[in-house]
NUTOR-641615 format. One line per field, with one value per atom (N, C-alpha, C, O): atom name; residue number from 1; x, y, z. Coordinates in nm, 4 decimals, m for minus. Layout:
atomo = CA;...
num = NUM;...
u = X;...
v = Y;...
w = Z;...
END
This chain:
atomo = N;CA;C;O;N;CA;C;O;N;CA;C;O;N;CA;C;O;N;CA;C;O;N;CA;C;O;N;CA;C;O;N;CA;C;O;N;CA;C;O;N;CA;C;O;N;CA;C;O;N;CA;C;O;N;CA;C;O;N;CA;C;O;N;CA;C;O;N;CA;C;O;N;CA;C;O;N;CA;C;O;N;CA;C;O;N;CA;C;O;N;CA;C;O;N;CA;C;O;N;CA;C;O;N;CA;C;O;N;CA;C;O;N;CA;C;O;N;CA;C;O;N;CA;C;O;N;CA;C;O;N;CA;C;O;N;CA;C;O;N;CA;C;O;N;CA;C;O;N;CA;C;O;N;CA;C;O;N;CA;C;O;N;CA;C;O;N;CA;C;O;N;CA;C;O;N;CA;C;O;N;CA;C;O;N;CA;C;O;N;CA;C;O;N;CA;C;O;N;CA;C;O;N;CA;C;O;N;CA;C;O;N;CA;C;O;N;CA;C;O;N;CA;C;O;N;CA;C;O;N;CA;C;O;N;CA;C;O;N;CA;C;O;N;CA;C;O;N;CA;C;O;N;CA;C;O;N;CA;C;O;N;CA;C;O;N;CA;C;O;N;CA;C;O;N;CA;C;O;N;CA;C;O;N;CA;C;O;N;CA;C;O;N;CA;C;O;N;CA;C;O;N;CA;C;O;N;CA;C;O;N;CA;C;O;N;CA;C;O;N;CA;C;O;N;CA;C;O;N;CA;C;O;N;CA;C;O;N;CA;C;O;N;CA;C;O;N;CA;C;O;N;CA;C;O;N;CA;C;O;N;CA;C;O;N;CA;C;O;N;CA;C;O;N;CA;C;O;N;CA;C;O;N;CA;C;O;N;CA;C;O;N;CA;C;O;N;CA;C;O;N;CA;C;O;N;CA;C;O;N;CA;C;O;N;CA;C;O;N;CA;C;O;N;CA;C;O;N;CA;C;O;N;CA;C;O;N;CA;C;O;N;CA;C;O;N;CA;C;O;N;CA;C;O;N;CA;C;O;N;CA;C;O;N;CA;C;O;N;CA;C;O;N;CA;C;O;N;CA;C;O;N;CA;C;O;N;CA;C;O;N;CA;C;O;N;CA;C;O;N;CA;C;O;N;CA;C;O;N;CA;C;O;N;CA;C;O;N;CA;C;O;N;CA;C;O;N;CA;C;O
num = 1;1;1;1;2;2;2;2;3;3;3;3;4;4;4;4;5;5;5;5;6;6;6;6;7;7;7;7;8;8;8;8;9;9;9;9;10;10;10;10;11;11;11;11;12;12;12;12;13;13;13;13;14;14;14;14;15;15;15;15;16;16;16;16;17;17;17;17;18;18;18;18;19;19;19;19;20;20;20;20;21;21;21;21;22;22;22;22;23;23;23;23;24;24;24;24;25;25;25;25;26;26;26;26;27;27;27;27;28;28;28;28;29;29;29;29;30;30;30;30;31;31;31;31;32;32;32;32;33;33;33;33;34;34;34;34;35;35;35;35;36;36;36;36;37;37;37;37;38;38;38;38;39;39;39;39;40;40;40;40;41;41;41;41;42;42;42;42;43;43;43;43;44;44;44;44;45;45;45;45;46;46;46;46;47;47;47;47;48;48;48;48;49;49;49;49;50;50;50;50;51;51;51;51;52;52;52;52;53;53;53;53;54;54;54;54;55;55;55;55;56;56;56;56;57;57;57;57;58;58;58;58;59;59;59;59;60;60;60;60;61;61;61;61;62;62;62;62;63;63;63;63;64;64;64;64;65;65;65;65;66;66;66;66;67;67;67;67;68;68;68;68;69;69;69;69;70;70;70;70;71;71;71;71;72;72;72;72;73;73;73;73;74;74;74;74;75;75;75;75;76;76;76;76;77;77;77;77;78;78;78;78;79;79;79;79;80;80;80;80;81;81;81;81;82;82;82;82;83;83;83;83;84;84;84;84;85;85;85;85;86;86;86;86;87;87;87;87;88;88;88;88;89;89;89;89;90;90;90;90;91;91;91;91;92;92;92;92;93;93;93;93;94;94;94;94;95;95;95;95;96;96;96;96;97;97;97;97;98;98;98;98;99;99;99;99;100;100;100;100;101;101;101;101;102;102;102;102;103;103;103;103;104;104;104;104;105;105;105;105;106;106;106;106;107;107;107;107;108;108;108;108;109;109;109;109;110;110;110;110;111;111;111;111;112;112;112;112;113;113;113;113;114;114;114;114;115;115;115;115;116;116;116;116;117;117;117;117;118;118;118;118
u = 20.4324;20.3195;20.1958;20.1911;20.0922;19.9906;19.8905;19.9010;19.7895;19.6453;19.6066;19.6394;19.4866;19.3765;19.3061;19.3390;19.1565;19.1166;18.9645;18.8857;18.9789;18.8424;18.6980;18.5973;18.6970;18.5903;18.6092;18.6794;18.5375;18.5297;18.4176;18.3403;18.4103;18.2747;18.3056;18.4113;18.2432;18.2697;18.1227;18.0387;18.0803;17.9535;17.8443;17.8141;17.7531;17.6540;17.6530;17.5592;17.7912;17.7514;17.8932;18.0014;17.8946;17.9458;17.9846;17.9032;18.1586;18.1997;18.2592;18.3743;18.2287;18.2866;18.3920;18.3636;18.4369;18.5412;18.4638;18.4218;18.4329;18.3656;18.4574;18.4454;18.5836;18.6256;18.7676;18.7666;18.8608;18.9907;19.0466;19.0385;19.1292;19.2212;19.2953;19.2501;19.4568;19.5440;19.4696;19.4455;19.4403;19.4361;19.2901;19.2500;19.2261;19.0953;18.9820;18.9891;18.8938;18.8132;18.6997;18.6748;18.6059;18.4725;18.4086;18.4645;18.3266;18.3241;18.1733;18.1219;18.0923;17.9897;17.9133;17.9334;17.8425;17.8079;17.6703;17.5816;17.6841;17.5348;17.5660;17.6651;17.3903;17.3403;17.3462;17.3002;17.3710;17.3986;17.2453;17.1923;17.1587;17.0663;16.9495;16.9338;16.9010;16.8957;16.9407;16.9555;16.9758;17.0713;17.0296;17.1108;16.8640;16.8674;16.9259;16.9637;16.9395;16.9735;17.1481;17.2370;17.1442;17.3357;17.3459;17.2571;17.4446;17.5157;17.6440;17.6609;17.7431;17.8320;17.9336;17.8892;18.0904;18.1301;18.2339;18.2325;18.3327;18.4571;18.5287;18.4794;18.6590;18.7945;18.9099;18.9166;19.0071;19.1593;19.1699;19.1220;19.2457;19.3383;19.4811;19.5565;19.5097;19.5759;19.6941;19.6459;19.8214;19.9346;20.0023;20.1000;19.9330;19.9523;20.1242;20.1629;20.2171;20.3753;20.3262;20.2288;20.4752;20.5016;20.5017;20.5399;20.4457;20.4228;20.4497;20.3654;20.5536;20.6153;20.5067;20.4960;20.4136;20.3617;20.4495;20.5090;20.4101;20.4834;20.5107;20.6169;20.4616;20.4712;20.5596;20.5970;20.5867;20.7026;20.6515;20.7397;20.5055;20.4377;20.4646;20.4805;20.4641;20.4611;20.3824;20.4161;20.3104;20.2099;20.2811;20.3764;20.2605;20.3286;20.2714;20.1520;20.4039;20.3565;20.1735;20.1625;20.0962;19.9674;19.9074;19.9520;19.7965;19.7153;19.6034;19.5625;19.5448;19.4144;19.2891;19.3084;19.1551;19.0599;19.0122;19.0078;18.9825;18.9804;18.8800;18.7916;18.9495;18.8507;18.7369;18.7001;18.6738;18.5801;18.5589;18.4659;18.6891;18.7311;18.8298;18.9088;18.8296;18.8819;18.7568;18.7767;18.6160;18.5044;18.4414;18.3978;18.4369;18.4084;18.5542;18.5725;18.6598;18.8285;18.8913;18.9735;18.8337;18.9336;18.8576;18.9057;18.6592;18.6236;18.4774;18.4721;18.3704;18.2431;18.1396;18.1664;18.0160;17.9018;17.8282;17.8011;17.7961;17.6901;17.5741;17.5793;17.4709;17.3715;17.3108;17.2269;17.4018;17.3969;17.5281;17.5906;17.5601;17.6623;17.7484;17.8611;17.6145;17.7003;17.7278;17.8280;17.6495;17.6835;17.8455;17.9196;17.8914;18.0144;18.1286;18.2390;18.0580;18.1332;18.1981;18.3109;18.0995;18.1368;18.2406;18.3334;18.2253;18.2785;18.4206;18.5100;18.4406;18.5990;18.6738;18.7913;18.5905;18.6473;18.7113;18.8298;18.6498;18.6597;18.7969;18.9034;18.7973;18.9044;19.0252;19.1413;18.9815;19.1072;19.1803;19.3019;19.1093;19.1205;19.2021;19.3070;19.1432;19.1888;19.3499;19.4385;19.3719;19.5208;19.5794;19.6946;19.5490;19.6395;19.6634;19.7778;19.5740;19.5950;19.7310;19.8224;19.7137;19.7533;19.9242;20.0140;19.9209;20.0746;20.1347;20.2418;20.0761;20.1195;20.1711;20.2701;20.0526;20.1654;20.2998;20.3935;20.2981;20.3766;20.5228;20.6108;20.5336;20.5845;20.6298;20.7366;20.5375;20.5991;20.6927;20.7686;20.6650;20.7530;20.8854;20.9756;20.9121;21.0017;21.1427;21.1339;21.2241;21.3382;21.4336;21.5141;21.3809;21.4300;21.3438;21.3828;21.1987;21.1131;21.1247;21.1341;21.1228;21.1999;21.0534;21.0272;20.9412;20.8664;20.8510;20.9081;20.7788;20.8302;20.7613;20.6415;20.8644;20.8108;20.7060;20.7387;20.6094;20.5604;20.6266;20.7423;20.6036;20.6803;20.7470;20.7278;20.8501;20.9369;20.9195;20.8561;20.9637;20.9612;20.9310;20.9934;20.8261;20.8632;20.9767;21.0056
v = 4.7736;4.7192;4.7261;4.8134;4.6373;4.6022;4.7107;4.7149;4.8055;4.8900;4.7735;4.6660;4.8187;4.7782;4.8175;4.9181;4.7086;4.7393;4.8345;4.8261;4.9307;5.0470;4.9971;5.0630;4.8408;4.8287;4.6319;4.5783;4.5700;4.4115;4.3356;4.3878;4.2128;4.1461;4.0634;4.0056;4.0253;3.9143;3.8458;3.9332;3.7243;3.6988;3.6982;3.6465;3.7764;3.8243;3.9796;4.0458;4.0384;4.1793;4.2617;4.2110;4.3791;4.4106;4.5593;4.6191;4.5899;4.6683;4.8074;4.7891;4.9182;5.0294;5.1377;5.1714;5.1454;5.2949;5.4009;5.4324;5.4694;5.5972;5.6839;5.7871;5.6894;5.7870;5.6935;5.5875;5.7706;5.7346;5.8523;5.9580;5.7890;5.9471;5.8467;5.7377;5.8859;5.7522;5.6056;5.5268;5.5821;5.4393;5.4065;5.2930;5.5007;5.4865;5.5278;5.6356;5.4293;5.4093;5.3534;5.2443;5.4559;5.4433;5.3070;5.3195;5.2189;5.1441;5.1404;5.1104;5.1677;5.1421;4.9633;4.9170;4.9005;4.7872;4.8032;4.8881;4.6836;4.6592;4.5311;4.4708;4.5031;4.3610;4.3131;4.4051;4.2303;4.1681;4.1796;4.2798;4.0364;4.0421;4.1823;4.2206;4.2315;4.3522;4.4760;4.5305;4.5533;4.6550;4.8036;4.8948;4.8031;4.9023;4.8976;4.9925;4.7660;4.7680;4.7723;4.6954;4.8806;4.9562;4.9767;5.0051;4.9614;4.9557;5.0529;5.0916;5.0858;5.1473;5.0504;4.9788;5.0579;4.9872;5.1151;5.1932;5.1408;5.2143;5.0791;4.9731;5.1052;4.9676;5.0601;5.1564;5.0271;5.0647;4.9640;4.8506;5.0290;4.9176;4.8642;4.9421;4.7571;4.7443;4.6627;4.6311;4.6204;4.6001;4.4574;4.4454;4.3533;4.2209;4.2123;4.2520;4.1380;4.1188;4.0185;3.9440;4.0593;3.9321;3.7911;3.7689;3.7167;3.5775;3.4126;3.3697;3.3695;3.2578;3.1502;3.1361;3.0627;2.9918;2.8100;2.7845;2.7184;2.6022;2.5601;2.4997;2.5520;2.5595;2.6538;2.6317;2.7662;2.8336;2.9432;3.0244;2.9923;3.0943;3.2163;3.1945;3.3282;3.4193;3.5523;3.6557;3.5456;3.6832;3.7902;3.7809;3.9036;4.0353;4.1328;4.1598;4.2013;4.3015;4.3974;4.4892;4.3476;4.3818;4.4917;4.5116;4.5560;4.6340;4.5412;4.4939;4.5046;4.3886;4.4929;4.5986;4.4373;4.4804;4.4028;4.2799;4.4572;4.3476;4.2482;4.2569;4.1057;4.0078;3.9928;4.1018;3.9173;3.9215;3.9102;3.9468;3.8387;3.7882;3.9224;3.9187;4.0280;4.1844;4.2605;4.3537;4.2768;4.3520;4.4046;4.3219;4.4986;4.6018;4.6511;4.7635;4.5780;4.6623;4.7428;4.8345;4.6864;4.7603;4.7589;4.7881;4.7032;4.7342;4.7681;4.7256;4.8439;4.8742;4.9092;4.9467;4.8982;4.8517;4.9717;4.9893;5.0624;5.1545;5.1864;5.1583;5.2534;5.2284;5.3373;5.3409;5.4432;5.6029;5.6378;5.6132;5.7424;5.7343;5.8962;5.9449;5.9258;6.0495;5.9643;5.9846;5.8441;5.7808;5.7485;5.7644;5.6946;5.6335;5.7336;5.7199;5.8636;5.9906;6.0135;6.0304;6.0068;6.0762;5.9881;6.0428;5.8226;5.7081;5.7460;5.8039;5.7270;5.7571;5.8920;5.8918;5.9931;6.1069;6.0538;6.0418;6.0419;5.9613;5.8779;5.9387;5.7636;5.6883;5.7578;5.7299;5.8582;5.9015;6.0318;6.0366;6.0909;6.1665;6.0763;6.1135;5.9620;5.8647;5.8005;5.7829;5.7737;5.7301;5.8633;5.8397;6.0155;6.1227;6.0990;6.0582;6.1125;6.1121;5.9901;6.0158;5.8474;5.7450;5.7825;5.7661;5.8311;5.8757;5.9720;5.9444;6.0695;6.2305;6.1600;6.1962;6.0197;5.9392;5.8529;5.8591;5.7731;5.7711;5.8126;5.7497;5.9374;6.0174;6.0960;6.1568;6.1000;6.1189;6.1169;6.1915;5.9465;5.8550;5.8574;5.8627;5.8558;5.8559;5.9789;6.0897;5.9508;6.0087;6.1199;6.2079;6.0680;6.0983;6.2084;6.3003;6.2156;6.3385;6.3869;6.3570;6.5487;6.6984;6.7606;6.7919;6.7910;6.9006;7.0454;7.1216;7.1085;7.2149;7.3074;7.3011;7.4343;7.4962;7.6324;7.6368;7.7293;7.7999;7.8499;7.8713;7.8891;7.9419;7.8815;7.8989;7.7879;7.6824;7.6002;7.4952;7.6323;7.5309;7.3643;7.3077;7.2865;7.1531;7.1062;6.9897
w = 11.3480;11.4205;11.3315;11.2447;11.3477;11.2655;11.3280;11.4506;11.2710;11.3141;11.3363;11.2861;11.4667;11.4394;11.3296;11.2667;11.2809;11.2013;11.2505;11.3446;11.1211;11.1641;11.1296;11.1554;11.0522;11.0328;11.0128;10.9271;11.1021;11.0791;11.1415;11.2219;11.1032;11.1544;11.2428;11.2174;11.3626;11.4248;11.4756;11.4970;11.4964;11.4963;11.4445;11.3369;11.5435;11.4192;11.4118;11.3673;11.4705;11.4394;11.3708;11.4001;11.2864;11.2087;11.3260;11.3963;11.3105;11.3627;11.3199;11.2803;11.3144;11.2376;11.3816;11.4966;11.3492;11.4236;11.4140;11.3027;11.5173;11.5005;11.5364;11.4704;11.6465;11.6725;11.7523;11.8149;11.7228;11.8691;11.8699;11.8073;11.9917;12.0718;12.1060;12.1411;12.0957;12.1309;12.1608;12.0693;12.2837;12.2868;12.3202;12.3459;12.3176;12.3793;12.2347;12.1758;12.2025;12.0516;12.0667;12.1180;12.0055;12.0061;11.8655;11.7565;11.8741;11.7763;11.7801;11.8879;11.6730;11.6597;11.6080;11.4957;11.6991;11.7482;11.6355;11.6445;11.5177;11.4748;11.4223;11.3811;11.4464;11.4405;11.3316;11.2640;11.2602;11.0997;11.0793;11.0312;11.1317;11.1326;11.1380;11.0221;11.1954;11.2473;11.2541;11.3635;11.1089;11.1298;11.2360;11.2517;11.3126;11.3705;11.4749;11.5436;11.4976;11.6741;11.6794;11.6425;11.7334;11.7418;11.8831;11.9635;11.8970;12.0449;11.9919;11.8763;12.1285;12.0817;12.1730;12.2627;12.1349;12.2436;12.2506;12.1555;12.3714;12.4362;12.4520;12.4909;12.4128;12.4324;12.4319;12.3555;12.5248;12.5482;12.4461;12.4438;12.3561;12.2584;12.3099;12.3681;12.2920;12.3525;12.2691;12.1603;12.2799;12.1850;12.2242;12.2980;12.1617;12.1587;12.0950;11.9851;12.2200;12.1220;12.0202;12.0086;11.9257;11.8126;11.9093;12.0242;11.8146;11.9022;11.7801;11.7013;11.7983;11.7292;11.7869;11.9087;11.6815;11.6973;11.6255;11.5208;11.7571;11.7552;11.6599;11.6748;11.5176;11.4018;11.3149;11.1997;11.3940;11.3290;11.2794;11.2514;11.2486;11.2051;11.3297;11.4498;11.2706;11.3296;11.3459;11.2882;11.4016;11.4134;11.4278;11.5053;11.3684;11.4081;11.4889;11.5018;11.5613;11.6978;11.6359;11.5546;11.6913;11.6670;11.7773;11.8903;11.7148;11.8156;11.8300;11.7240;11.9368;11.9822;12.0327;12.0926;11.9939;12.0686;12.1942;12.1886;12.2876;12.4154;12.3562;12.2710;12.4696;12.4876;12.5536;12.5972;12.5769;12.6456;12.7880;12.8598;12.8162;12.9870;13.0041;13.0985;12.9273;12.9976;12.9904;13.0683;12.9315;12.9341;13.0678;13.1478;13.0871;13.2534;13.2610;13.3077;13.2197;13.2949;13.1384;13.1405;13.0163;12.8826;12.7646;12.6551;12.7950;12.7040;12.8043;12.9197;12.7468;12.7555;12.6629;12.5488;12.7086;12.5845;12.6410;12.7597;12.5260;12.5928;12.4735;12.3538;12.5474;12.4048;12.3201;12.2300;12.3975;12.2708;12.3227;12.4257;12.1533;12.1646;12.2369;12.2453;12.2731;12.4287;12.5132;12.5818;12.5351;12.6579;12.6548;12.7518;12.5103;12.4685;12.4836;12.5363;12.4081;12.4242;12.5796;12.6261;12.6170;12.7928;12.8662;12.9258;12.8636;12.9000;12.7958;12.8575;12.6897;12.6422;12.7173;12.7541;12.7299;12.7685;12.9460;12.9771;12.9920;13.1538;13.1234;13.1344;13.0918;13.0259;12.9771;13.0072;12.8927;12.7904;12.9716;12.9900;13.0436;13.1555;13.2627;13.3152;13.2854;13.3879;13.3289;13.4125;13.2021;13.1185;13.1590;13.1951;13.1716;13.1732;13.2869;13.3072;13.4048;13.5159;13.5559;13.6343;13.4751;13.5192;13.5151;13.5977;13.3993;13.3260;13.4304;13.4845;13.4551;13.5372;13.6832;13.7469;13.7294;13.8403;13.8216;13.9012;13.7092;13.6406;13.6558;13.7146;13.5882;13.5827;13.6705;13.6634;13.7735;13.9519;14.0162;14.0780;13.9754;14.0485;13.9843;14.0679;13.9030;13.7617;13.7787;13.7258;13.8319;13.8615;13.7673;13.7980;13.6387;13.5233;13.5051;13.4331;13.5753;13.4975;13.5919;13.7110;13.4736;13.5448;13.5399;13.4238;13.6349;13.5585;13.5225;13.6006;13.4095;13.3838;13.4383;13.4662;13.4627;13.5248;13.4565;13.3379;13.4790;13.4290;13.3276;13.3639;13.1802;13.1288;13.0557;12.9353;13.0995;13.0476;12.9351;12.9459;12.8389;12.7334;12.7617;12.8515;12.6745;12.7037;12.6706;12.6976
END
């Protein structure tokens, strides 16, 4: 599978990686034009399949940064970066939580008990 990349441009603003934890990544937001003005963004990364284009080209199984028609549900814009901090931590808390139901439900999972080896 292809990384995302930790550092690229799109528009007029230039993107760096400040931090990830599995799937959840802090990216620092600056203006080409304007390098004071920084934003931070939070994005679930997320894992685009291999995709055969009509032409026969083929993209490979990739990691994607959200689009823009997913922004409020898998990506967010905040404008310091405790704010960003606190918002990944929430996120990266809410994916544990999501999994531990998950896993609930999941017939196959045994949980362990005190003590117990994983």
């Amino acid at each position: 599978m292809q990384p995302i990349a930790t550092a690229f441009e799109e528009g007029r603003f230039r993107y760096t990686q400040l931090e990830r934890h599995g799937d959840i990544a802090i990216y620092e937001q600056q203006h080409k034009e304007d390098p004071a003005v920084i934003r931070f963004e939070v994005v679930r990364i997320r894992v685009s399949p291999e995709h055969t284009w009509p032409n026969g080209d083929v993209s490979p199984e990739r990691e994607a940064y959200p689009g823009a028609s997913a922004w409020g549900r898998l990506g967010f814009t905040c404008f310091t970066l405790e704010e960003a901090r606190t918002l990944a931590a929430q996120l990266q808390a809410q994916a544990t939580l999501e999994q531990g139901d998950e896993d609930a439900g999941d017939p196959t999972h045994t949980p362990k008990l005190d003590g117990e080896n994983a």
